[in-house]
N, CA, C and O of each residue as an XYZ file, in Angstrom:
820
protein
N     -23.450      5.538     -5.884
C     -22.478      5.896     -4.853
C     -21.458      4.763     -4.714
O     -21.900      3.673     -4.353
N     -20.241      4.877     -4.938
C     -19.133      3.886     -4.784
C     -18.791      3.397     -3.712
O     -18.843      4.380     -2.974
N     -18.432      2.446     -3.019
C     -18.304      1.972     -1.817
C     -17.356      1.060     -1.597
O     -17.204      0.227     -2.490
N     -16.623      0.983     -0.576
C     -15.746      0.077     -0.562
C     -15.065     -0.119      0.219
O     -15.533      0.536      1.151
N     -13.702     -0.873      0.766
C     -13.030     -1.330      1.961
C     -11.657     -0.774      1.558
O     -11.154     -0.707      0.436
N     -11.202     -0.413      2.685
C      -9.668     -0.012      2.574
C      -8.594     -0.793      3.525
O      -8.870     -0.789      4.725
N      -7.325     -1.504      3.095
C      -6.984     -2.361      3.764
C      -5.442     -1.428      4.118
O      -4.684     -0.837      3.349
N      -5.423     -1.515      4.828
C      -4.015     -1.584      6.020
C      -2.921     -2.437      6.066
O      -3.030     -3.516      6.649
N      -1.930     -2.123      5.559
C      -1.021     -3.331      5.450
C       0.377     -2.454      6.317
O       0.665     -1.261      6.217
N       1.092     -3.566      7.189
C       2.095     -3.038      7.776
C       3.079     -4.018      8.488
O       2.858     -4.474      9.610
N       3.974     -4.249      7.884
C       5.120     -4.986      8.197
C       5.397     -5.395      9.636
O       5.803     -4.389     10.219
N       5.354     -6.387     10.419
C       5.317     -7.001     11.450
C       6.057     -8.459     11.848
O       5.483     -9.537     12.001
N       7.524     -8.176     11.975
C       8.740     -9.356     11.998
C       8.286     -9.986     11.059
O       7.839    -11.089     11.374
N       8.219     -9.703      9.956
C       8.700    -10.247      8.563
C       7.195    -10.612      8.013
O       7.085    -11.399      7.073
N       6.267    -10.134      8.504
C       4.542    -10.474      7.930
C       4.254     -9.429      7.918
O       4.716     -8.558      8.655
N       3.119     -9.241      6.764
C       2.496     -8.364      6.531
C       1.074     -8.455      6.774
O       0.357     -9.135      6.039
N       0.498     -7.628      8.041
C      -0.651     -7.921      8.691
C      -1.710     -6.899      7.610
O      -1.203     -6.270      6.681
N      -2.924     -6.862      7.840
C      -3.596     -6.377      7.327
C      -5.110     -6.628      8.393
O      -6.190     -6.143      8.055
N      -5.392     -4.081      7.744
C      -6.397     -4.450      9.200
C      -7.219     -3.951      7.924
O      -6.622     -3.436      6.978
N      -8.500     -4.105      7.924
C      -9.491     -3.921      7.096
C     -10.559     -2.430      7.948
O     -10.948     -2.465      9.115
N     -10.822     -1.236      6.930
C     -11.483     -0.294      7.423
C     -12.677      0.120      6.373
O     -12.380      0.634      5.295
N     -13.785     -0.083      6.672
C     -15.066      0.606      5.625
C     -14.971      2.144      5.276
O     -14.715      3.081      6.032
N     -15.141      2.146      4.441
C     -15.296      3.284      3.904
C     -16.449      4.104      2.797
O     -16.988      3.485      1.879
N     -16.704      5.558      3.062
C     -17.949      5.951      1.630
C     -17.185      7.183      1.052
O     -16.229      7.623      1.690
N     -17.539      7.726     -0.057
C     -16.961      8.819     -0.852
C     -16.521     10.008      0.603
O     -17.227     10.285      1.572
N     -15.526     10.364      0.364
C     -15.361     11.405      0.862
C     -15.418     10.932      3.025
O     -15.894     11.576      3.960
N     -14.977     10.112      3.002
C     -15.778      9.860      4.817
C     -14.040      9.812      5.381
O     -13.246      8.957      4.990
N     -13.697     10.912      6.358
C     -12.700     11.055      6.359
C     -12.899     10.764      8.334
O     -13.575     11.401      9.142
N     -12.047      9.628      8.526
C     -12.632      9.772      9.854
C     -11.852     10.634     11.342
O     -10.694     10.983     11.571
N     -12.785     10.708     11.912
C     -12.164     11.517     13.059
C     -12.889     11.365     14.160
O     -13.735     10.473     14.224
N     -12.591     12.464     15.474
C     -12.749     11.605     16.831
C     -14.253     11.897     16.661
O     -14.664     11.183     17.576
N     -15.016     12.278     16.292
C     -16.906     12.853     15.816
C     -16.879     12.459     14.514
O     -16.346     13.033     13.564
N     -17.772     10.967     14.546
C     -18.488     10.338     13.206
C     -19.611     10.923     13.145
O     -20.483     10.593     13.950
N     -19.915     12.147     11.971
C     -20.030     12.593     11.668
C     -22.121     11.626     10.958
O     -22.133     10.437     10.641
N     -23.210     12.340     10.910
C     -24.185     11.431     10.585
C     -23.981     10.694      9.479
O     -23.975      9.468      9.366
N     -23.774     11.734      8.475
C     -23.282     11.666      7.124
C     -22.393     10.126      6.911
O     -22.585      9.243      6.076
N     -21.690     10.187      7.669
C     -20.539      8.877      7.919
C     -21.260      7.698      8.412
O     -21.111      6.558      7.970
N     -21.984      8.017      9.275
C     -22.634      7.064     10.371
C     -24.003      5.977      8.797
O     -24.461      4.848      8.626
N     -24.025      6.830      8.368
C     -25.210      6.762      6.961
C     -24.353      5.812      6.147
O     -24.748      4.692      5.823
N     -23.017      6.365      5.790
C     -22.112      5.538      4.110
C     -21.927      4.087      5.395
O     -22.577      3.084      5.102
N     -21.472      4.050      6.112
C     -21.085      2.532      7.411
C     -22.269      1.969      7.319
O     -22.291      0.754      7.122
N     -23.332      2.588      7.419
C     -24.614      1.116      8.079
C     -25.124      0.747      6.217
O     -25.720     -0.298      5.954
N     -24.850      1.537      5.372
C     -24.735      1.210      4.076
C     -23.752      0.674      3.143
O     -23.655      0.684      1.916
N     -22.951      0.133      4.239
C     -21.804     -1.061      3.769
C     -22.024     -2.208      4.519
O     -21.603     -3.320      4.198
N     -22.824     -1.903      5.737
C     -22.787     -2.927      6.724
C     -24.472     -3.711      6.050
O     -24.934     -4.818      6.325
N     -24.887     -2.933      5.382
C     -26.153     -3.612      4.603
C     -25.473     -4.431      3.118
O     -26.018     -5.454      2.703
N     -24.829     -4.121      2.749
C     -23.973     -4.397      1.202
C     -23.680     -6.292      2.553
O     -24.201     -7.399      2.419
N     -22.942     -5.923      3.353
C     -22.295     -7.086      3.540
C     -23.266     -8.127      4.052
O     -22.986     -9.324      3.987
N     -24.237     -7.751      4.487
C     -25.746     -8.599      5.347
C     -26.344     -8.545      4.217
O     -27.072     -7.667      3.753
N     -25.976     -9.604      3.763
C     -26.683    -10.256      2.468
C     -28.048    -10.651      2.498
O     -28.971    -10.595      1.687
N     -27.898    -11.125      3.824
C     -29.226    -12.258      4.401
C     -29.928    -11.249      4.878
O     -31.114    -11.535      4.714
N     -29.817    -10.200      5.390
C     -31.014     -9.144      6.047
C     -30.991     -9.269      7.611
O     -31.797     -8.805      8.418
N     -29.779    -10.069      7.849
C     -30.393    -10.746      9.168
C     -30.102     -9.689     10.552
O     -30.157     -9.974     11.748
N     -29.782     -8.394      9.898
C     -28.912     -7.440     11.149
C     -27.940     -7.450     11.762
O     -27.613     -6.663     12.650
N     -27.344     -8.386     11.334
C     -25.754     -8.442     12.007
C     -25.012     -9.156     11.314
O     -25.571    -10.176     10.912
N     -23.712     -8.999     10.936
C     -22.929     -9.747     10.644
C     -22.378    -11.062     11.185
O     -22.622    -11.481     12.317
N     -21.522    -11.752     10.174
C     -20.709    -12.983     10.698
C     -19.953    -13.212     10.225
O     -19.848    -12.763      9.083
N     -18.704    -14.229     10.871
C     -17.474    -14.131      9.969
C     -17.249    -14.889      8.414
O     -16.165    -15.120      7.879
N     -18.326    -15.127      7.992
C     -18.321    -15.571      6.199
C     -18.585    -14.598      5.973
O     -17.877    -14.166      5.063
N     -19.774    -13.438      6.561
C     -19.736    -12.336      6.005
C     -18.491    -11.754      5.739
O     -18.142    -11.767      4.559
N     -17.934    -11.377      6.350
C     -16.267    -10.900      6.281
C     -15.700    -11.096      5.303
O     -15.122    -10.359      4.504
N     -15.976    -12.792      5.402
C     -15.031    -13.299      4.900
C     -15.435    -13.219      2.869
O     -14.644    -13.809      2.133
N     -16.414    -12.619      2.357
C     -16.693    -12.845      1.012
C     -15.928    -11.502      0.547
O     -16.152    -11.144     -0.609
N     -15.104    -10.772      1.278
C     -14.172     -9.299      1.276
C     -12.988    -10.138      0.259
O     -12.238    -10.954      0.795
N     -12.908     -9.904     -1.007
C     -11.602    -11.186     -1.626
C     -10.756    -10.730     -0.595
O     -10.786    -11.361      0.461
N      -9.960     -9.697     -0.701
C      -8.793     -9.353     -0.110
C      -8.440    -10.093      1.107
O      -7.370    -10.649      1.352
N      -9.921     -9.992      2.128
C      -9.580    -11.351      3.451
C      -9.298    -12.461      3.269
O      -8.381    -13.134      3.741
N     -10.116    -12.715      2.536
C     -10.620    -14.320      1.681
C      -9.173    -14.866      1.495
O      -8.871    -15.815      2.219
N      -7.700    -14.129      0.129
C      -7.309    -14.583     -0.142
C      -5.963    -14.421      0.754
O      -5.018    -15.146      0.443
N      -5.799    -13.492      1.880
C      -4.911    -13.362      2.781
C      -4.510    -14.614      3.774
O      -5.236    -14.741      4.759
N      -3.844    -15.191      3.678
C      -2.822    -16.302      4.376
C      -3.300    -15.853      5.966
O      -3.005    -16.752      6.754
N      -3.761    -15.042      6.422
C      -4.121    -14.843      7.702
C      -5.572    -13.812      8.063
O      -6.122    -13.318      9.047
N      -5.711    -13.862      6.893
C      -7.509    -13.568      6.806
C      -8.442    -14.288      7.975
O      -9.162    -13.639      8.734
N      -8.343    -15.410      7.994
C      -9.243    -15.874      9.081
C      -9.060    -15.022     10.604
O      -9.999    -14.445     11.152
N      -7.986    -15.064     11.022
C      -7.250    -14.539     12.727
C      -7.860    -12.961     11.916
O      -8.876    -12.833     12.599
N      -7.882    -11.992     11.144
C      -8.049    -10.961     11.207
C      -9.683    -10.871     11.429
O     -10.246    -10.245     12.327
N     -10.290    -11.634     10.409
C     -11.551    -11.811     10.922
C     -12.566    -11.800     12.576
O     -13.471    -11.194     13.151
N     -11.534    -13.031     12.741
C     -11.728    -13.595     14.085
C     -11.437    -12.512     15.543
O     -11.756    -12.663     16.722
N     -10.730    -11.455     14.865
C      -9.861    -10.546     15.829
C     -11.340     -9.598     16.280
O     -11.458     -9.192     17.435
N     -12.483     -9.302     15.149
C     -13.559     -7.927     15.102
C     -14.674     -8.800     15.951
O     -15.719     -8.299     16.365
N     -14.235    -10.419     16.184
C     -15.313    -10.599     17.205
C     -14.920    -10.884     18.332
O     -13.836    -11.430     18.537
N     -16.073    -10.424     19.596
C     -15.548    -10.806     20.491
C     -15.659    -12.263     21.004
O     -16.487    -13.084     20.609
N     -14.718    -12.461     21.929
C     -14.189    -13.981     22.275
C     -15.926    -15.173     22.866
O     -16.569    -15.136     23.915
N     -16.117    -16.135     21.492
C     -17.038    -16.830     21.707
C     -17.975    -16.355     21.083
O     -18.895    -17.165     21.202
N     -18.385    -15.281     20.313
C     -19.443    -14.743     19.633
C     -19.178    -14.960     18.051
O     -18.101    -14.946     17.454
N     -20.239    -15.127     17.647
C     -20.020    -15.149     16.246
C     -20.890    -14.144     15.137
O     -21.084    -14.232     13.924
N     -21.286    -13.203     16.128
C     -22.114    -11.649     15.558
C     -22.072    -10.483     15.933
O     -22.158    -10.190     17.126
N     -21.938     -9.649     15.031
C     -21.319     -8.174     14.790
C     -22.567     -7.306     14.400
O     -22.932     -7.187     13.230
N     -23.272     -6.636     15.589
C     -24.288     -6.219     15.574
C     -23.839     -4.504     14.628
O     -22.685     -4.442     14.205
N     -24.585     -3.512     14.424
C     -23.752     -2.372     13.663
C     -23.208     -1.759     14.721
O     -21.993     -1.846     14.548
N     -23.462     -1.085     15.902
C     -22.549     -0.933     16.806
C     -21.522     -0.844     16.886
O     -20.793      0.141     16.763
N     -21.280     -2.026     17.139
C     -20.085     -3.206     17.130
C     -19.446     -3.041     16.190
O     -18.269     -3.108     16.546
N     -19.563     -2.736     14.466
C     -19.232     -2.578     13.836
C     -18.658     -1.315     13.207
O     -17.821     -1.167     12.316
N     -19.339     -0.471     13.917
C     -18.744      0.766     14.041
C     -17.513      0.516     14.943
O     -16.410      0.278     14.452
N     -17.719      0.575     16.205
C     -16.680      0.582     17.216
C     -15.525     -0.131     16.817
O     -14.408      0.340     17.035
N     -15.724     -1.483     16.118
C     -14.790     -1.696     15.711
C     -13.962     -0.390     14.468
O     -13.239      0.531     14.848
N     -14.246     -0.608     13.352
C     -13.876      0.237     12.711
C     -13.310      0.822     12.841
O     -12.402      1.009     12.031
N     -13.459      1.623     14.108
C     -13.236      3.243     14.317
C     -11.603      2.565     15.565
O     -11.023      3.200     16.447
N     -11.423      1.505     15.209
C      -9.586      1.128     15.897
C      -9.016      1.617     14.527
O      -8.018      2.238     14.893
N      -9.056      1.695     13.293
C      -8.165      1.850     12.305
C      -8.642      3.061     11.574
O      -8.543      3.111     10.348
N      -9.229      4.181     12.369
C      -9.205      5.660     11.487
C      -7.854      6.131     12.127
O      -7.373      5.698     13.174
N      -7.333      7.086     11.317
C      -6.197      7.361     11.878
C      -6.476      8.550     12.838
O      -7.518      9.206     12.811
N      -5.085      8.833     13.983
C      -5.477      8.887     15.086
C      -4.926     10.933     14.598
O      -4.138     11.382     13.766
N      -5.659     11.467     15.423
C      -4.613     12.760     15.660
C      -4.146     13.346     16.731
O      -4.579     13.895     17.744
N      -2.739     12.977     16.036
C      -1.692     13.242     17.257
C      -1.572     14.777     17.567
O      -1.142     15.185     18.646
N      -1.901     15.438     16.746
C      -2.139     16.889     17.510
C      -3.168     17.360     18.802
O      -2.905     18.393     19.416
N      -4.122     16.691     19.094
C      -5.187     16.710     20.302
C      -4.800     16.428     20.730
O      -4.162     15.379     20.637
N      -4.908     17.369     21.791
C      -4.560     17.518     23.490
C      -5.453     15.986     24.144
O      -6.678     15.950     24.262
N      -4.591     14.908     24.477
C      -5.710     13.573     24.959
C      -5.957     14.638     26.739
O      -5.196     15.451     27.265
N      -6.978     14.253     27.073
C      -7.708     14.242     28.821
C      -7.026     13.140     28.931
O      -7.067     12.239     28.093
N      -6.252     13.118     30.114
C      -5.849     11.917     31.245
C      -6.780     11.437     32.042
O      -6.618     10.356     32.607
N      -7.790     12.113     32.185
C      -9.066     11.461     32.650
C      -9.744     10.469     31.784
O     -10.167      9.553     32.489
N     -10.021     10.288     30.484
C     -10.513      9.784     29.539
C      -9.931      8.666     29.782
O      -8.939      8.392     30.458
N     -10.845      7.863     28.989
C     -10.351      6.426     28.113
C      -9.174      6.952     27.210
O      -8.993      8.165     27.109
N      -8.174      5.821     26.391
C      -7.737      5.904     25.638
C      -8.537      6.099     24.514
O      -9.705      5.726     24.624
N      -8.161      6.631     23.384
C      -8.817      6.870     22.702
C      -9.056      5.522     21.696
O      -8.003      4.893     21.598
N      -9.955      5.034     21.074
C     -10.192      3.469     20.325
C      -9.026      3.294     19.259
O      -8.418      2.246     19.043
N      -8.796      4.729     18.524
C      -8.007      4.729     17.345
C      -6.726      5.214     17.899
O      -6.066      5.999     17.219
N      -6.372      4.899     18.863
C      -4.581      5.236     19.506
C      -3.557      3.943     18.980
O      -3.629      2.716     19.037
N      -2.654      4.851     18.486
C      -1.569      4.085     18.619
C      -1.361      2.862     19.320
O      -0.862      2.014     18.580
N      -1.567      2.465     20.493
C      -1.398      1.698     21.068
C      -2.888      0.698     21.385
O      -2.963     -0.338     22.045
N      -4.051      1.492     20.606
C      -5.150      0.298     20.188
C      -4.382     -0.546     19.168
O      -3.902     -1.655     19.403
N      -4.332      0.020     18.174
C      -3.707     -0.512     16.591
C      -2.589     -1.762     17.047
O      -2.572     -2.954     16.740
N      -1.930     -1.174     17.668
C      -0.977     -2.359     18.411
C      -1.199     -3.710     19.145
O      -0.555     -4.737     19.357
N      -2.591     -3.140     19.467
C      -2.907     -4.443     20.558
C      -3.811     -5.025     19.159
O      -3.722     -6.253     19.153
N      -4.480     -4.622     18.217
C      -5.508     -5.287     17.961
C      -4.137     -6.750     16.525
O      -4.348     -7.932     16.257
N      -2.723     -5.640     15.952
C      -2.188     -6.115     15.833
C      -1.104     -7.211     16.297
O      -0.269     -7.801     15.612
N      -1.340     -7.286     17.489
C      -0.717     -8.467     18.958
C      -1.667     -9.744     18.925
O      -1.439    -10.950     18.828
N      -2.836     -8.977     19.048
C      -3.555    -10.335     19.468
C      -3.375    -11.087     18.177
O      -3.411    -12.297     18.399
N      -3.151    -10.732     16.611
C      -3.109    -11.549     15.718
C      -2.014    -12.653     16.090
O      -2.327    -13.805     15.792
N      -1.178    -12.521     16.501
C      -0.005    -13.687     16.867
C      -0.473    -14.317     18.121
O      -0.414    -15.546     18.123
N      -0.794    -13.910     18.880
C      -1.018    -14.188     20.439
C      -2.727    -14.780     20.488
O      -3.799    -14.214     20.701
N      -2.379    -16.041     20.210
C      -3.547    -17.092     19.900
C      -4.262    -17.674     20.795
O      -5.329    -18.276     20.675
N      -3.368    -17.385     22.069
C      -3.648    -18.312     23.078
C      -4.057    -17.559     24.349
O      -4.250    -18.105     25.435
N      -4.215    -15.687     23.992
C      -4.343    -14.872     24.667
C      -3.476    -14.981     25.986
O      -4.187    -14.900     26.988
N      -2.521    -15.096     26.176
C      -2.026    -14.908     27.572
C      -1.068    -13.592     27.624
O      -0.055    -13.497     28.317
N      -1.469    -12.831     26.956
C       0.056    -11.698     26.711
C       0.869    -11.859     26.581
O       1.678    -11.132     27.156
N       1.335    -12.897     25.755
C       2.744    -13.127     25.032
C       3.107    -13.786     24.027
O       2.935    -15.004     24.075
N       3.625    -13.277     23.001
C       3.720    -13.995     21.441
C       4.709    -15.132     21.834
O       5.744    -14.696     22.338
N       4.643    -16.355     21.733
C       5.595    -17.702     22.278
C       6.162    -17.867     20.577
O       5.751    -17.418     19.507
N       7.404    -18.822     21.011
C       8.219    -18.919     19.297
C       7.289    -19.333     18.554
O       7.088    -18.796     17.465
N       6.392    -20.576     19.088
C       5.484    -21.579     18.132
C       4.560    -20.450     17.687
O       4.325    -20.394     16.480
N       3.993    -19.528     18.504
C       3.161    -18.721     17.689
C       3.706    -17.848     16.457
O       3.404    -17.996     15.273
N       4.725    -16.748     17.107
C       5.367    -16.515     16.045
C       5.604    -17.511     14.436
O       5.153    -17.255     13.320
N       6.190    -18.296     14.736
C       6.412    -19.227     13.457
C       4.830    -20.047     13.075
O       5.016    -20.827     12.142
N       3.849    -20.053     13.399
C       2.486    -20.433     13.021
C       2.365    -19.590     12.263
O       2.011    -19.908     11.128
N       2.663    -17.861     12.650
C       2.031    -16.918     11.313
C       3.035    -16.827     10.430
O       2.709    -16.328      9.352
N       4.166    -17.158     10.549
C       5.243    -17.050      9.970
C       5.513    -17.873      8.388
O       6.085    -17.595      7.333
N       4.632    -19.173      9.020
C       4.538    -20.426      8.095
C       3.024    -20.330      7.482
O       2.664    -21.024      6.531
N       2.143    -19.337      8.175
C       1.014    -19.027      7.353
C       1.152    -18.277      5.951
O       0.591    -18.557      4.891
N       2.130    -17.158      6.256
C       2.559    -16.184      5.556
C       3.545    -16.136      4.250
O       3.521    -15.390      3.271
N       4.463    -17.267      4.621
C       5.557    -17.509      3.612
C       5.999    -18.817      3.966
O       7.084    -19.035      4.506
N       4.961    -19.897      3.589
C       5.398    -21.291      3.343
C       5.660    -21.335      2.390
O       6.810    -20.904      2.310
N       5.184    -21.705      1.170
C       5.612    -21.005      0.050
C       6.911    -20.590     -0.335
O       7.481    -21.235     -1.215
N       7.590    -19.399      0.302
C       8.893    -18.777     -0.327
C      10.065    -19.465      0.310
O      11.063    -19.831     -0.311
N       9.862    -19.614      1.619
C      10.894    -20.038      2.514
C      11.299    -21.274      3.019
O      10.294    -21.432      3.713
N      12.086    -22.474      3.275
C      12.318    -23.712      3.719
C      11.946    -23.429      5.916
O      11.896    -22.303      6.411
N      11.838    -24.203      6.405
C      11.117    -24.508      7.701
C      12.846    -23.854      8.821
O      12.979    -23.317      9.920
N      13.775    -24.297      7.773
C      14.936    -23.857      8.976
C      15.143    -22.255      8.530
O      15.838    -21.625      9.328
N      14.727    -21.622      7.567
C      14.639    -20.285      6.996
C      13.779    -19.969      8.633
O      14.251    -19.842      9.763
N      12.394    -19.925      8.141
C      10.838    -19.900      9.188
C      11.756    -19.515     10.239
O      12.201    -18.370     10.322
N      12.058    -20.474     11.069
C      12.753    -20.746     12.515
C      13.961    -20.158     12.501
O      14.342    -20.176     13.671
N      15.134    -19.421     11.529
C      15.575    -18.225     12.464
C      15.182    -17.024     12.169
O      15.572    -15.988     12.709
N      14.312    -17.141     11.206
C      13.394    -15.381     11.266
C      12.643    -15.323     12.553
O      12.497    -14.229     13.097
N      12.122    -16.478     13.119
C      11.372    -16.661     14.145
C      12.492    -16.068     15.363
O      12.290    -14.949     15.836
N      13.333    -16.659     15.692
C      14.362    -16.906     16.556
C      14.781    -15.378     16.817
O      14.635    -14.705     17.838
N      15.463    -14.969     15.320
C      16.148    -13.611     15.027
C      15.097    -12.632     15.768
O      15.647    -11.772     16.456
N      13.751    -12.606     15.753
C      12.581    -11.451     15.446
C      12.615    -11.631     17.779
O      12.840    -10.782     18.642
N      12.363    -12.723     17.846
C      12.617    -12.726     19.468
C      13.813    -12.685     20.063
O      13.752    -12.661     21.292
N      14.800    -12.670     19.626
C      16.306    -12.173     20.113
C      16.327    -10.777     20.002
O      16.790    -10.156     20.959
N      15.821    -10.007     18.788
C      16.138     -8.674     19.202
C      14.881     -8.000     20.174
O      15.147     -7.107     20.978
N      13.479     -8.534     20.005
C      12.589     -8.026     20.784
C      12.591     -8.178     22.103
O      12.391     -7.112     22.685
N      12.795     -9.439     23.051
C      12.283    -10.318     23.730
C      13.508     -9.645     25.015
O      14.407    -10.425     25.328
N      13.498     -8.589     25.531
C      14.314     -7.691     26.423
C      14.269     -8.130     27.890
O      14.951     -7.564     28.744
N      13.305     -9.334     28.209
C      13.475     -9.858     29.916
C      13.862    -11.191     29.666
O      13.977    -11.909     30.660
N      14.117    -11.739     28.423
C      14.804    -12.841     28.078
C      14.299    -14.127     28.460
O      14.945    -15.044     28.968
N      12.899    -14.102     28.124
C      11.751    -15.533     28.538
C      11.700    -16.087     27.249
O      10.836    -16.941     27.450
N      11.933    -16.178     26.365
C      12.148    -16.510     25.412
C      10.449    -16.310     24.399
O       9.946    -17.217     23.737
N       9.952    -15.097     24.537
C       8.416    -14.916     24.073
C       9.111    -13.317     24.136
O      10.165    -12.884     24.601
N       7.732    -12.574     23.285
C       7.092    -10.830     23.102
C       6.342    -10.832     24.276
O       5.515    -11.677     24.620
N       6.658     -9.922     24.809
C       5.123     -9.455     25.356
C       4.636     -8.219     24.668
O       5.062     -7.731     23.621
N       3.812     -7.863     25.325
C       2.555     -6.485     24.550
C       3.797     -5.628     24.476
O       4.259     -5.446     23.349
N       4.783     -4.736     26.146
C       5.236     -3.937     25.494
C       6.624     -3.743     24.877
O       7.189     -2.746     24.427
N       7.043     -5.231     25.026
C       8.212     -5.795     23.929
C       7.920     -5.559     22.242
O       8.768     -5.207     21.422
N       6.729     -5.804     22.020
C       6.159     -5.542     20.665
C       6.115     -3.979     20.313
O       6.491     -3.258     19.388
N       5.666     -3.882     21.152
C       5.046     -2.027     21.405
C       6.771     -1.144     21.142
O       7.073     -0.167     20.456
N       7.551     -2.004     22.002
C       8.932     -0.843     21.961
C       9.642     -1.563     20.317
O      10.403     -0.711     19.858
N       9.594     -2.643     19.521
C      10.226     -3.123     18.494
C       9.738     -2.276     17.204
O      10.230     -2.221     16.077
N       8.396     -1.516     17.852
C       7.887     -1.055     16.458
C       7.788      0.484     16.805
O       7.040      1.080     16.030
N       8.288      1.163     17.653
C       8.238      2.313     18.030
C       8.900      3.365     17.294
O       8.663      4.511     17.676
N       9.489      3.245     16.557
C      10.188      3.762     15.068
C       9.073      3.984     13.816
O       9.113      4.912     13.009
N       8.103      2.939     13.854
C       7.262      2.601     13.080
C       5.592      3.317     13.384
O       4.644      3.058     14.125
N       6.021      4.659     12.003
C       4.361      5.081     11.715
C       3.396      4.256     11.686
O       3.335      3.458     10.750
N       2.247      4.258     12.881
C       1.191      3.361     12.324
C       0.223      3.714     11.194
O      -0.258      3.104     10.240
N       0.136      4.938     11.690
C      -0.818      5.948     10.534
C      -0.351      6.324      9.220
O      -1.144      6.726      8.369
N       0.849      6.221      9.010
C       1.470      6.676      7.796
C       2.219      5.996      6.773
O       2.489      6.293      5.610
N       2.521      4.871      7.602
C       3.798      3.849      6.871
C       2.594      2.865      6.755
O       3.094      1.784      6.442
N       1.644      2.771      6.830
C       0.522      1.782      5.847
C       0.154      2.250      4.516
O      -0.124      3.338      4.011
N       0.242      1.135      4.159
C      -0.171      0.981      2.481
C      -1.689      1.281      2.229
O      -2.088      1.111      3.381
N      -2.689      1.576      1.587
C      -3.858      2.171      1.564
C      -4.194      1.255     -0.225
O      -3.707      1.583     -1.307
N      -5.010      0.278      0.014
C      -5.519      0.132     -1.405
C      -7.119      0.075     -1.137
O      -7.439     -0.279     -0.002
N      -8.076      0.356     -1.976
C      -9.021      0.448     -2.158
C      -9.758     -0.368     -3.049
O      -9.685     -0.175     -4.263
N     -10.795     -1.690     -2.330
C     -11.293     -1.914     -3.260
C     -12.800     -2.311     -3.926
O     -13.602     -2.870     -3.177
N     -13.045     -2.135     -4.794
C     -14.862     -2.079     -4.770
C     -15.463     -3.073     -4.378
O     -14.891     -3.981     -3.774
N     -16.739     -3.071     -4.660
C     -17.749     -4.224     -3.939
C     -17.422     -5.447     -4.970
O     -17.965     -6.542     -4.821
């Protein structure tokens, strides 16, 4: 049975974030994970618990090449745990997951309900907190240009960095504090398919 990870890639003021989603033959997800599904997940989540030990950790993650060799692999890592923990029970690992199945926008949502995990505006936040390091709800320039210089040190000189930085919060930054907030981010990308305008590569164990 083939198995493998599917990565998410989607353009974000000039970076290309990447959210990582498990996957088994045929596991197509939706708002009912299905047993069948629930079966190919705890049989990836065994592939990655090398050690037997029942839960993951972030080296586990991290032996995924694709994370491994991503310029911001670590913060994506760091994003599936919660704050101060360093284990990802299967649960947990589901729940996570299930932020990057794609969402359907044809269901009627209950206003009574929770949001739904895989909404539009999960995907957004789980893509926010990657810049927003310091958790206070707001991407600051230095953060911006931290992933900026994670991403394309390499291609670009430091006064390049700093007005992509500059440029990306002049057109977002609409109460003029000189930072993003959540729904400064939220309205810059509102043009932007989350579900559709991602790149989809697949790759084996």
């Amino acid at each position: 049975m083939a198995h493998g990870c599917a990565l998410w890639s989607v353009k974000l003021f000039g970076c290309t974030v990447l959210c990582v989603e498990s996957f088994g033959p045929g596991a197509l997800w939706s708002d009912r994970i299905s047993p069948t599904h629930i079966v190919q997940l705890y049989d990836r989540f065994e592939f990655l618990d090398k050690e037997d030990r029942g839960y993951l950790r972030p080296e586990d993650l991290g032996a995924i090449k694709a994370l491994a060799l991503n310029p911001i692999g670590d913060r994506i890592i760091e994003a599936f745990f919660s704050p101060g923990e360093d284990r990802m029970d299967f649960p947990s690992f589901v729940r996570i997951l299930a932020h990057f199945r794609p969402s359907d926008q044809n269901r009627p949502r209950d206003p009574t309900q929770p949001e739904p995990i895989n909404s539009r505006t999960s995907k957004l936040k789980f893509a926010f907190q990657l810049y927003d390091q310091d958790r206070d709800g707001k991407i600051s320039r230095s953060e911006l240009l931290e992933v900026l210089r994670l991403m394309l040190e390499m291609e670009v000189t430091q006064e390049q960095l700093e007005s992509i930085a500059d440029r990306a919060i002049q057109e977002a930054d609409l109460d003029k504090d000189d930072a993003i907030s959540f729904e400064e981010f939220k309205k810059s990308l509102e043009k932007v398919n989350i579900d559709h305008k991602m790149s989809i590569r697949f790759l084996s164990r």
